[in-house]
mmCIF file of the N, C-alpha and C atoms, coordinates in Angstrom:
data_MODEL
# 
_entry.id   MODEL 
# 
loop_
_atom_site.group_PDB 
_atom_site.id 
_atom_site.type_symbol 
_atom_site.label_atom_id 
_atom_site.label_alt_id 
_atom_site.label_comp_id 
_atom_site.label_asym_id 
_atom_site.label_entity_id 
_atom_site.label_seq_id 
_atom_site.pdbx_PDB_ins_code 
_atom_site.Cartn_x 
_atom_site.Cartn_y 
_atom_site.Cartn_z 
_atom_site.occupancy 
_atom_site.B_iso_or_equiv 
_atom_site.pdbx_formal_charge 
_atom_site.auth_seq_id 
_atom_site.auth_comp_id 
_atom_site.auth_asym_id 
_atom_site.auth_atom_id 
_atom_site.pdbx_PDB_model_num 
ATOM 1   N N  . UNK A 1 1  ? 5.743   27.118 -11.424 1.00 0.00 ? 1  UNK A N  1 
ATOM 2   C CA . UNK A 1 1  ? 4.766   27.585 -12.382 1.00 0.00 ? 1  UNK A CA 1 
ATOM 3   C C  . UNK A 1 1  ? 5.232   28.930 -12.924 1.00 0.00 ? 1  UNK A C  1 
ATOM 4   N N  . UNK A 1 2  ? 5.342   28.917 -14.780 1.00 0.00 ? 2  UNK A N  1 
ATOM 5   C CA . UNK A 1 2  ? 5.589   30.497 -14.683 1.00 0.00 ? 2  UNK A CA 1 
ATOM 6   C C  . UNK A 1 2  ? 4.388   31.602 -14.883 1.00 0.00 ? 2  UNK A C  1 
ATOM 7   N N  . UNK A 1 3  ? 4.966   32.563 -14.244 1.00 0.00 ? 3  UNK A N  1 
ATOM 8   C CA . UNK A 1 3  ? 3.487   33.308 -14.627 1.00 0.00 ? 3  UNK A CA 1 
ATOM 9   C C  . UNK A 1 3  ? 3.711   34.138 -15.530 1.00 0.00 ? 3  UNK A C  1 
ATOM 10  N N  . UNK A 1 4  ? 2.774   34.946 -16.146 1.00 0.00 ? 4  UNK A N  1 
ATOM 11  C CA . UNK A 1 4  ? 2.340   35.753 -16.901 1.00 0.00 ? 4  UNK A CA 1 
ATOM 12  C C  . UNK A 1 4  ? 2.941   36.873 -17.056 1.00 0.00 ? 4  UNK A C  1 
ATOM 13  N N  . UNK A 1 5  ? 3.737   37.775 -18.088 1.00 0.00 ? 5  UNK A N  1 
ATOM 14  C CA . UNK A 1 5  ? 4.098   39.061 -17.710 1.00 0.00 ? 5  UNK A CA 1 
ATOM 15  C C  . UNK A 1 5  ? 3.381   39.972 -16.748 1.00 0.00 ? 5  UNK A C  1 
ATOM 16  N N  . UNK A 1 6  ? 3.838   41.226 -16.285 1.00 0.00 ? 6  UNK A N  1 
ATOM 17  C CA . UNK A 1 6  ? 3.214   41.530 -15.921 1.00 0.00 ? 6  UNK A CA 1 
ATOM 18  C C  . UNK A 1 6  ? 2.216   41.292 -14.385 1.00 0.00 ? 6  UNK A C  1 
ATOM 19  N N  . UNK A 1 7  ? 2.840   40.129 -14.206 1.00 0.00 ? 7  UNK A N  1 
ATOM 20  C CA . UNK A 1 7  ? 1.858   39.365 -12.531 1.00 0.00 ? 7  UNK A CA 1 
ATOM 21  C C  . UNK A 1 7  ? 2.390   40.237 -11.687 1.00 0.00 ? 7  UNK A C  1 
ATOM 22  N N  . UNK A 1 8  ? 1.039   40.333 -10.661 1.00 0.00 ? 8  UNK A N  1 
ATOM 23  C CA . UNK A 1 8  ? 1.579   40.891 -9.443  1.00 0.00 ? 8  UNK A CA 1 
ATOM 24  C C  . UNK A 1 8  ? 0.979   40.679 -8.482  1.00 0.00 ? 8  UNK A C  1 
ATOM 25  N N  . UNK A 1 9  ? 1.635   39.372 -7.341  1.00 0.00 ? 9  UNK A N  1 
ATOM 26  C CA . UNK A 1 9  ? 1.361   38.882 -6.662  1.00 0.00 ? 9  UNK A CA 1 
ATOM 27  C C  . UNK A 1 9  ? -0.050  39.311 -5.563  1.00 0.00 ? 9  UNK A C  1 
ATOM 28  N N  . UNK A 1 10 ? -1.165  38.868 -5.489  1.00 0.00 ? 10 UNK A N  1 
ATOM 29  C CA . UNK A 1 10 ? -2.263  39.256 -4.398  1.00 0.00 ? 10 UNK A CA 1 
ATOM 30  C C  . UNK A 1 10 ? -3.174  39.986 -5.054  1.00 0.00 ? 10 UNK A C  1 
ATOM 31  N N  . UNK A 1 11 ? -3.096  39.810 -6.681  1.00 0.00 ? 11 UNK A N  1 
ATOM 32  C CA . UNK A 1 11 ? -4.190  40.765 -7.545  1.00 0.00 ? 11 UNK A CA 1 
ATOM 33  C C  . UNK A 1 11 ? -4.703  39.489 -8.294  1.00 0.00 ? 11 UNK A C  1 
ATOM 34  N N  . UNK A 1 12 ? -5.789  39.836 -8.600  1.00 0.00 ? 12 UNK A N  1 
ATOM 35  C CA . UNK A 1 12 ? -6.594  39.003 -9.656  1.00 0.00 ? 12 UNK A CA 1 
ATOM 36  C C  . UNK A 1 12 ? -5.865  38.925 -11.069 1.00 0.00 ? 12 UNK A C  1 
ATOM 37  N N  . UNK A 1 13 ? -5.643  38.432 -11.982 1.00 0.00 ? 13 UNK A N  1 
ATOM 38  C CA . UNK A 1 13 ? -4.994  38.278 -13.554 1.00 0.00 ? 13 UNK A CA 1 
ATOM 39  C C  . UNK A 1 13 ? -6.238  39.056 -14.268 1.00 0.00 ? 13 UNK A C  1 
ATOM 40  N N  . UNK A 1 14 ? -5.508  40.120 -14.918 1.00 0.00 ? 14 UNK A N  1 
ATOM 41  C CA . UNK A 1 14 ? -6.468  40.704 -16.080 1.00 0.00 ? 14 UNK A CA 1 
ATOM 42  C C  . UNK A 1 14 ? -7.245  39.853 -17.400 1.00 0.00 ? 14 UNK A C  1 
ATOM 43  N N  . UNK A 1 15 ? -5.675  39.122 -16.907 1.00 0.00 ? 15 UNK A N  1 
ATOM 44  C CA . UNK A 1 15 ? -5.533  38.310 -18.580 1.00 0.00 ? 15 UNK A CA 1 
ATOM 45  C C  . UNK A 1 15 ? -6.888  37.033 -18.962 1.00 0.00 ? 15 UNK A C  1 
ATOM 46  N N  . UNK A 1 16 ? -7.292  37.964 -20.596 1.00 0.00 ? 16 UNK A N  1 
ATOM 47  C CA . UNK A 1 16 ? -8.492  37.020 -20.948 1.00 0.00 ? 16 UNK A CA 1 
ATOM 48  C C  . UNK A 1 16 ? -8.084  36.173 -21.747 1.00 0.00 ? 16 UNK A C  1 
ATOM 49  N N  . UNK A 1 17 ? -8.765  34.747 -21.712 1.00 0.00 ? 17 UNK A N  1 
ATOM 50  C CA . UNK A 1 17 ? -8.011  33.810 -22.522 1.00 0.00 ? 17 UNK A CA 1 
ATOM 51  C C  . UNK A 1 17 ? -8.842  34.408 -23.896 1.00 0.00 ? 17 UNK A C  1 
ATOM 52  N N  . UNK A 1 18 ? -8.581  33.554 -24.723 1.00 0.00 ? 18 UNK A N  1 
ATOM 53  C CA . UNK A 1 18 ? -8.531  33.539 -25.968 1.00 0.00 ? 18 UNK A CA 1 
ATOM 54  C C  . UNK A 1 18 ? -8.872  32.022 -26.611 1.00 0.00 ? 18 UNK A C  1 
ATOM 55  N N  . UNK A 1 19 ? -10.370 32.408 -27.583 1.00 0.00 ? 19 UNK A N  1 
ATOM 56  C CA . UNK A 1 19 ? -10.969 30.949 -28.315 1.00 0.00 ? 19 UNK A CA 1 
ATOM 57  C C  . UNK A 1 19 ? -9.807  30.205 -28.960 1.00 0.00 ? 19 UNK A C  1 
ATOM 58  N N  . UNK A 1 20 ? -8.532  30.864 -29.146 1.00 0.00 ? 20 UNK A N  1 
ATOM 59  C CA . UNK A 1 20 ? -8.014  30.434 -30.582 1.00 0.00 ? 20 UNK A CA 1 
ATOM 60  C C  . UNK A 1 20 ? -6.112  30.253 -30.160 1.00 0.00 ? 20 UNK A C  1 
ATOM 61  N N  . UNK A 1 21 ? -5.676  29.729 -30.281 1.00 0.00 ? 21 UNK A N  1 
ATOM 62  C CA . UNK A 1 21 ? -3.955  29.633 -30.398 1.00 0.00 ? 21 UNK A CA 1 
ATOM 63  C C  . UNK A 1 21 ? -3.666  27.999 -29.262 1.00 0.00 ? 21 UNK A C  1 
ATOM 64  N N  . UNK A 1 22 ? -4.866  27.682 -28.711 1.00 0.00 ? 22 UNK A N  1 
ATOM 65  C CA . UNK A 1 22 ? -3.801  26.232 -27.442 1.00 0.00 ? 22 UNK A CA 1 
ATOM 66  C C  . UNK A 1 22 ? -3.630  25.165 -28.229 1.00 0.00 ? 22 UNK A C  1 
ATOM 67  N N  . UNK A 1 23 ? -3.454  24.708 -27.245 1.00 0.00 ? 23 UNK A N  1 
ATOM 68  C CA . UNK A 1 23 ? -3.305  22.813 -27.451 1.00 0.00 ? 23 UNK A CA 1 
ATOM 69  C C  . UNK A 1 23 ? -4.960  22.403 -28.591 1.00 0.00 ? 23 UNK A C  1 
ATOM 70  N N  . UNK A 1 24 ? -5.448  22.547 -28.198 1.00 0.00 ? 24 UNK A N  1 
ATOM 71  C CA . UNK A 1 24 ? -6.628  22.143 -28.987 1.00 0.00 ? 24 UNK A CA 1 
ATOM 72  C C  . UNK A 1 24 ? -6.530  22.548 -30.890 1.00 0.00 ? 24 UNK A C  1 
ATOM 73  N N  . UNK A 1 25 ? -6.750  23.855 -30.773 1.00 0.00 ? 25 UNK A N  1 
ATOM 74  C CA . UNK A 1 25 ? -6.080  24.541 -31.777 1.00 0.00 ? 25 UNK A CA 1 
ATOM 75  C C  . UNK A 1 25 ? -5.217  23.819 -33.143 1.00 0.00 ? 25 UNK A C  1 
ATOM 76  N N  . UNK A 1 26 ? -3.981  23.574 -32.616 1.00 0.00 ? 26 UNK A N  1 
ATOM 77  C CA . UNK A 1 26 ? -3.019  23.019 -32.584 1.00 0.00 ? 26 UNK A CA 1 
ATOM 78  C C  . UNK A 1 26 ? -3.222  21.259 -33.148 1.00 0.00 ? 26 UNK A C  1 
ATOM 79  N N  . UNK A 1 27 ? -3.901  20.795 -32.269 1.00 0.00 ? 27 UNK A N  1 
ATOM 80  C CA . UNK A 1 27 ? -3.948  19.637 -32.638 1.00 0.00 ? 27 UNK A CA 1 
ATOM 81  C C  . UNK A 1 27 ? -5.548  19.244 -33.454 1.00 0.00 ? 27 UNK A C  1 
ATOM 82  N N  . UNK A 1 28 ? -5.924  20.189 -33.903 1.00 0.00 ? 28 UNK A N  1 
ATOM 83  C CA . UNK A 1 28 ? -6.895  20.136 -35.184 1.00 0.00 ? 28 UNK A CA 1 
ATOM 84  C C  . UNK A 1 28 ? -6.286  20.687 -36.154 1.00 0.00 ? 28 UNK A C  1 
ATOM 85  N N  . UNK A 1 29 ? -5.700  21.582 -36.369 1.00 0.00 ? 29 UNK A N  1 
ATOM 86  C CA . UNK A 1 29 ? -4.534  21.911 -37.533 1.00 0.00 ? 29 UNK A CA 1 
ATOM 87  C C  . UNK A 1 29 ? -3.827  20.434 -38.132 1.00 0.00 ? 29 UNK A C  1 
ATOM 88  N N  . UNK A 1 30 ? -3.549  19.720 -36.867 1.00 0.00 ? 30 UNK A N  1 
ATOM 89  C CA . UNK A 1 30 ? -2.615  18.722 -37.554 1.00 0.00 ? 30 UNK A CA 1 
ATOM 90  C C  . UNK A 1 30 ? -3.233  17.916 -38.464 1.00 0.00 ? 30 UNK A C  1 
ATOM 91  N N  . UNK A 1 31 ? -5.050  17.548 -37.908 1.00 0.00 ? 31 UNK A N  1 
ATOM 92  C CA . UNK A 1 31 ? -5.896  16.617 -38.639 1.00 0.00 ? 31 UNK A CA 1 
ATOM 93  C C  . UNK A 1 31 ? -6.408  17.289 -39.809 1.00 0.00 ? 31 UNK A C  1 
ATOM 94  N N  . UNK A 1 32 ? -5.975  18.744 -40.529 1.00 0.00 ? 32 UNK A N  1 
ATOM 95  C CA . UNK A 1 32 ? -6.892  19.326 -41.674 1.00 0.00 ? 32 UNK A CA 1 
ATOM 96  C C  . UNK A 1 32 ? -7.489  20.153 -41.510 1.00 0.00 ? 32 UNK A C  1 
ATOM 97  N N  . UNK A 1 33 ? -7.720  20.522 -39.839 1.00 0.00 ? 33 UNK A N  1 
ATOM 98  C CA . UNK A 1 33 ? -8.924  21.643 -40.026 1.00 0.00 ? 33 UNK A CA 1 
ATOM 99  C C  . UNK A 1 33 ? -8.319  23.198 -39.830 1.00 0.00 ? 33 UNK A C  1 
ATOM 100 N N  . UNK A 1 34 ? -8.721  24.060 -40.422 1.00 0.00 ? 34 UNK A N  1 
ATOM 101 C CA . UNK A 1 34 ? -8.434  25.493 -40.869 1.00 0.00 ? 34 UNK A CA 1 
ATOM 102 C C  . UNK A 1 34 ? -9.098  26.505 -40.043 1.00 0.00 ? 34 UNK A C  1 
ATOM 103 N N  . UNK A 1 35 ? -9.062  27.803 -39.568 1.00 0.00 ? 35 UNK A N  1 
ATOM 104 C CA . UNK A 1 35 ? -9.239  28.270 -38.312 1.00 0.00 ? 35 UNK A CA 1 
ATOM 105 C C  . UNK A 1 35 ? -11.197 28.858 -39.850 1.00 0.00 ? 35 UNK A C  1 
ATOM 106 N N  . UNK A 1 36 ? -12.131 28.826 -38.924 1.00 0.00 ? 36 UNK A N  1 
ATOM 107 C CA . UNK A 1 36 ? -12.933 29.204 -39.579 1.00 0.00 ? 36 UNK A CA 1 
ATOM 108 C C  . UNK A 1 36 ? -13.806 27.810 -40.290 1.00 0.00 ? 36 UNK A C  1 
ATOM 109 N N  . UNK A 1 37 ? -13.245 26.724 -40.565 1.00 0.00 ? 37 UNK A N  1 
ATOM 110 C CA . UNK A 1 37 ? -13.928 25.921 -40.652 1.00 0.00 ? 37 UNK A CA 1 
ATOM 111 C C  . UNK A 1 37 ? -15.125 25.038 -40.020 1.00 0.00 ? 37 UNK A C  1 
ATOM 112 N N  . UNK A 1 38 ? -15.770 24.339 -40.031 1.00 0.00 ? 38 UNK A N  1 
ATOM 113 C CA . UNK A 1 38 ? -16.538 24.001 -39.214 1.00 0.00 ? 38 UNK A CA 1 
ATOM 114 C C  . UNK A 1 38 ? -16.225 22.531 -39.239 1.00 0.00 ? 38 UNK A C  1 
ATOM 115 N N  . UNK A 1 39 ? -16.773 21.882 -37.659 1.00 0.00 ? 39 UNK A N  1 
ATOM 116 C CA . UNK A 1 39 ? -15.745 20.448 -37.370 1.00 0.00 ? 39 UNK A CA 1 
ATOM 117 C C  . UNK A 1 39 ? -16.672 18.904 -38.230 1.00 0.00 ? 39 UNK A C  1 
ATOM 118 N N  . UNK A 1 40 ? -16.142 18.150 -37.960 1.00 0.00 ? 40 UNK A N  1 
ATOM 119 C CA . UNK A 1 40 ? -17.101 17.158 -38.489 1.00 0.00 ? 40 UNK A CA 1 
ATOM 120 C C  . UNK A 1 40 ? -16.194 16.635 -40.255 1.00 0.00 ? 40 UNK A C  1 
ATOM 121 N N  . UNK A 1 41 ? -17.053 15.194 -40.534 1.00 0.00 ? 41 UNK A N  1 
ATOM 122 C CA . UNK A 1 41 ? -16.346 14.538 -41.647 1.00 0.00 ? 41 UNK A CA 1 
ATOM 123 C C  . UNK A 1 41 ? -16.639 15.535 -42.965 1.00 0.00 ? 41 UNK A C  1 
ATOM 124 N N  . UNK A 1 42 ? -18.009 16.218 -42.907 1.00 0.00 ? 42 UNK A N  1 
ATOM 125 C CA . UNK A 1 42 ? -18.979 17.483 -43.724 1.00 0.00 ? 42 UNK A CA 1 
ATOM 126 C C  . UNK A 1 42 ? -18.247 18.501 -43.670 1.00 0.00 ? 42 UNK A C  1 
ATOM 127 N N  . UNK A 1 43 ? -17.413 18.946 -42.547 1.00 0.00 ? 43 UNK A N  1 
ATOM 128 C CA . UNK A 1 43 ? -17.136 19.994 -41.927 1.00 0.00 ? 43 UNK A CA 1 
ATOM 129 C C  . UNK A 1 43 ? -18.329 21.129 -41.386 1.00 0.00 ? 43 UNK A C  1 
ATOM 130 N N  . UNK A 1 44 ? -19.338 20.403 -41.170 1.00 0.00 ? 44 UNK A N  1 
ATOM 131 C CA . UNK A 1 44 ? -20.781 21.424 -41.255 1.00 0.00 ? 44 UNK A CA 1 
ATOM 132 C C  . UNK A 1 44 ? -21.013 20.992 -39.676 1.00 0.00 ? 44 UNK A C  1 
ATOM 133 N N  . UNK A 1 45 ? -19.402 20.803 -38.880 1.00 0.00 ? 45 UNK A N  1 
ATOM 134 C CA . UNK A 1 45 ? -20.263 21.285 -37.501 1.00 0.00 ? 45 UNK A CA 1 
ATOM 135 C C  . UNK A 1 45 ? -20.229 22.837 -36.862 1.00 0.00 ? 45 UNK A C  1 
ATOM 136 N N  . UNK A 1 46 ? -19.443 22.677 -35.484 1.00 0.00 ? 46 UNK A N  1 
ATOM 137 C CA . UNK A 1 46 ? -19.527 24.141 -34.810 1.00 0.00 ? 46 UNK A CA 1 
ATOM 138 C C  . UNK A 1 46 ? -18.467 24.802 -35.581 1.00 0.00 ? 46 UNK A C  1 
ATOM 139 N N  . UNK A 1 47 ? -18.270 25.983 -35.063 1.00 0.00 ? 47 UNK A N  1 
ATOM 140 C CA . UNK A 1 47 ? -17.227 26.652 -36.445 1.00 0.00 ? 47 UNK A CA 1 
ATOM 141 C C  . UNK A 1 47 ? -16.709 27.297 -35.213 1.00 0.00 ? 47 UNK A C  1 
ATOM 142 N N  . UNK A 1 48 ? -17.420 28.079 -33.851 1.00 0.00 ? 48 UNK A N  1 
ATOM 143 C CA . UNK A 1 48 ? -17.142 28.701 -32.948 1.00 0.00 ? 48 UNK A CA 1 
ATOM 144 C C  . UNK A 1 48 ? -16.807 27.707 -32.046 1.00 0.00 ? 48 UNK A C  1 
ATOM 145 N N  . UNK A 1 49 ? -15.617 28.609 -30.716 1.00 0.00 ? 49 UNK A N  1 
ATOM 146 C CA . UNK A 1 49 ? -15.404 27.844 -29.705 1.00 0.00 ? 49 UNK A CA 1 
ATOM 147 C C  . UNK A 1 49 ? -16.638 28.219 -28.494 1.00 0.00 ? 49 UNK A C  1 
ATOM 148 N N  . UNK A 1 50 ? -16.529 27.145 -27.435 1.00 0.00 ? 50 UNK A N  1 
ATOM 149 C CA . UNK A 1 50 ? -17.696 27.404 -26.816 1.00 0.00 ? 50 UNK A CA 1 
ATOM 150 C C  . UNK A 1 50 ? -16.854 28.086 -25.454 1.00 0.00 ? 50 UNK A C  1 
ATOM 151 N N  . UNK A 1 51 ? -17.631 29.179 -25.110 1.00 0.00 ? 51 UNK A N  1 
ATOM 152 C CA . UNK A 1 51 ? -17.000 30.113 -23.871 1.00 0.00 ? 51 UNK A CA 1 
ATOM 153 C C  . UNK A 1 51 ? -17.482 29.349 -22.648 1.00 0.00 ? 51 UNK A C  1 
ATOM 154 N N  . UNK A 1 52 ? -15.592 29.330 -22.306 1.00 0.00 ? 52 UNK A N  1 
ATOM 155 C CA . UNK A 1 52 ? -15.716 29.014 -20.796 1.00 0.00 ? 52 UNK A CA 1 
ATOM 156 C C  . UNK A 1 52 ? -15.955 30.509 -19.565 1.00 0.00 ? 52 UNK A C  1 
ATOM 157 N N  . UNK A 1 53 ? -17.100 30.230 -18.822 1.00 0.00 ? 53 UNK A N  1 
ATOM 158 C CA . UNK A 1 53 ? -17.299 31.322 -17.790 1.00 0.00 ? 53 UNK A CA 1 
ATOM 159 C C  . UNK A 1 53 ? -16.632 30.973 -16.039 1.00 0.00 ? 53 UNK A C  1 
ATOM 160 N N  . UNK A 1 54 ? -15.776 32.149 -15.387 1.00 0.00 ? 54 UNK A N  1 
ATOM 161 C CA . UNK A 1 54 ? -16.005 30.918 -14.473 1.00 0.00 ? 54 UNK A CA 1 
ATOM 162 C C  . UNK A 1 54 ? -17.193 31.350 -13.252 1.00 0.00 ? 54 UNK A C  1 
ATOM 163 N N  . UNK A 1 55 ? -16.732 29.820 -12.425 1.00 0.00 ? 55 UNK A N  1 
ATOM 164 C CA . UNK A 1 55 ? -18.114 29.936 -11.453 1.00 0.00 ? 55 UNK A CA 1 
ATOM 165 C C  . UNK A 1 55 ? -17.587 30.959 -10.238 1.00 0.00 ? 55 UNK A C  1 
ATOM 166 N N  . UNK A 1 56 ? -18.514 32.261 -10.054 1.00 0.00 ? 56 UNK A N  1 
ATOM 167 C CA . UNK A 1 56 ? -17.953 32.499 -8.713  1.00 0.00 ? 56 UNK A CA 1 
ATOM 168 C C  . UNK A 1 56 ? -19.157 32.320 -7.228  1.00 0.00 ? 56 UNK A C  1 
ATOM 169 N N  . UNK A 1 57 ? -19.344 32.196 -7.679  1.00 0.00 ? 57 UNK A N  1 
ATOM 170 C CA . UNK A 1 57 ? -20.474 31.762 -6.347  1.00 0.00 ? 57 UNK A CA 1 
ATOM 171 C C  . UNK A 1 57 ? -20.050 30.411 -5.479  1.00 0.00 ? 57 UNK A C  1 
ATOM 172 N N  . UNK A 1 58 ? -21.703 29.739 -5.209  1.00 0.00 ? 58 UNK A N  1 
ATOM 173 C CA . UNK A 1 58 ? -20.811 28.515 -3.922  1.00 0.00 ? 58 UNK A CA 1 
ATOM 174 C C  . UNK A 1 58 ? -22.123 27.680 -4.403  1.00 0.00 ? 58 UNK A C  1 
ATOM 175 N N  . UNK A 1 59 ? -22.725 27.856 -5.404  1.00 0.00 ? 59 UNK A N  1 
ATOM 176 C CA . UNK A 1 59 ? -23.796 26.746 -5.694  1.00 0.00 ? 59 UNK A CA 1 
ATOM 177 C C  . UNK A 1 59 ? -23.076 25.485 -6.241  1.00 0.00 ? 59 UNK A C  1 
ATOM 178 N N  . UNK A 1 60 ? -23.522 24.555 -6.331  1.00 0.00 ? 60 UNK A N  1 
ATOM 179 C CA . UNK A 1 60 ? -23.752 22.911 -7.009  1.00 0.00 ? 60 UNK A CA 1 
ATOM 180 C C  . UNK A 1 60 ? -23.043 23.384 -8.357  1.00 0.00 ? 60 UNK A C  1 
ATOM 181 N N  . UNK A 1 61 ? -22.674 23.368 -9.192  1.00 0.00 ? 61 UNK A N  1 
ATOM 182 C CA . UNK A 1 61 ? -22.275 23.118 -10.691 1.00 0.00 ? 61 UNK A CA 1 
ATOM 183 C C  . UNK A 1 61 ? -23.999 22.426 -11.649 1.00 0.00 ? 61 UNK A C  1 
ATOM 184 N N  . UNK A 1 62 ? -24.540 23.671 -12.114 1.00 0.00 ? 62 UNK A N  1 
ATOM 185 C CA . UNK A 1 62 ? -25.391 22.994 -12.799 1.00 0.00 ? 62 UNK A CA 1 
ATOM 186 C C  . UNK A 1 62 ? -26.980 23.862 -11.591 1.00 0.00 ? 62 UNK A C  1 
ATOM 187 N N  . UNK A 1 63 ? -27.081 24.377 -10.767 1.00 0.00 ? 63 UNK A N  1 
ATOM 188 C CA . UNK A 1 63 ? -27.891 25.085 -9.947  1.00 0.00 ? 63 UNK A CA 1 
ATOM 189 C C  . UNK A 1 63 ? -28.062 26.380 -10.336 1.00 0.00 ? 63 UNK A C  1 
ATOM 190 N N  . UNK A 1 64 ? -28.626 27.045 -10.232 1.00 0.00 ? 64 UNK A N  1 
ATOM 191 C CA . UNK A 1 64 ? -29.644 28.334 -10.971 1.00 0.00 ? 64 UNK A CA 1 
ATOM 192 C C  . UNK A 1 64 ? -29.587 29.381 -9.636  1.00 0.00 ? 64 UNK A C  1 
ATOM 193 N N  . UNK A 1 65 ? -30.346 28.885 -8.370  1.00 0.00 ? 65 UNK A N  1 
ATOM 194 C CA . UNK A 1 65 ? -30.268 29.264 -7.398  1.00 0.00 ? 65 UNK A CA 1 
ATOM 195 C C  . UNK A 1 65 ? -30.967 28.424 -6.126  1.00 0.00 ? 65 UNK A C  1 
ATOM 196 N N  . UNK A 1 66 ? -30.812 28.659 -5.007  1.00 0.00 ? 66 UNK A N  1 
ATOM 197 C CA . UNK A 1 66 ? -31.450 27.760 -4.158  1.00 0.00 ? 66 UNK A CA 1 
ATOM 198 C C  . UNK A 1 66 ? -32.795 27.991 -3.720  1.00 0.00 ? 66 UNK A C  1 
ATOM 199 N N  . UNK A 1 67 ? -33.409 27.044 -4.210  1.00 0.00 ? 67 UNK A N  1 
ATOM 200 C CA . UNK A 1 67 ? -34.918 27.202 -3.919  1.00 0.00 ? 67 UNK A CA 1 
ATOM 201 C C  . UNK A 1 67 ? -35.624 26.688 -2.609  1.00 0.00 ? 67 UNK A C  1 
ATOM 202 N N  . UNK A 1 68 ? -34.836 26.556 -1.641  1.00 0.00 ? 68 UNK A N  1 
ATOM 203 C CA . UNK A 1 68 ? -34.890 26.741 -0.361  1.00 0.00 ? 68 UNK A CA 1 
ATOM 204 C C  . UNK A 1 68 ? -34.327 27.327 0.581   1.00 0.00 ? 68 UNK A C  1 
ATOM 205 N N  . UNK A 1 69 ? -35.044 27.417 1.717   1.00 0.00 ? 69 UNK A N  1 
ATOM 206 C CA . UNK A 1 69 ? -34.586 28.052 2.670   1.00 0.00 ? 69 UNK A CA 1 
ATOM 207 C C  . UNK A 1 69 ? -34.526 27.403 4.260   1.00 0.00 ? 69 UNK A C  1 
ATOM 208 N N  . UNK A 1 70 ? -33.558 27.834 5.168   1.00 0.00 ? 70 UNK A N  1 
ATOM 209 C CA . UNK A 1 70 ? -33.455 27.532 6.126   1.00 0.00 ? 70 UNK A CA 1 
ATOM 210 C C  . UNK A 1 70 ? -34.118 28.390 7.413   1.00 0.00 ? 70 UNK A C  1 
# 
């Protein structure tokens, strides 16, 4: 795997991704669509990418918090 400039082994990555430049990107360019456009045959869908957060906790995927107790 290569890593990132800058890595240094036993630290967390600074590095923030970015809505705009991957694979996805990339392969809507090829079908017509223009950075700023919005998706769809209208083009009148989302125009923004949707932010990935990640999970750090230890709940379920989709849990708020645990509403019980032991």
């Amino acid at each position: 795997m290569k890593l990132p400039p800058g890595h240094v082994p036993g630290l967390v990555s600074q590095h923030k991704a970015t809505a705009y430049g991957g694979f996805g990107q990339k392969m809507l360019e090829k079908m017509g669509w223009a950075k700023g456009q919005g998706l769809g045959k209208e083009k009148d869908g989302m125009k923004e990418a949707i932010e990935v957060k990640k999970k750090e906790d230890t709940l379920g995927v989709g849990a708020d918090a645990p509403t019980w107790k032991l």
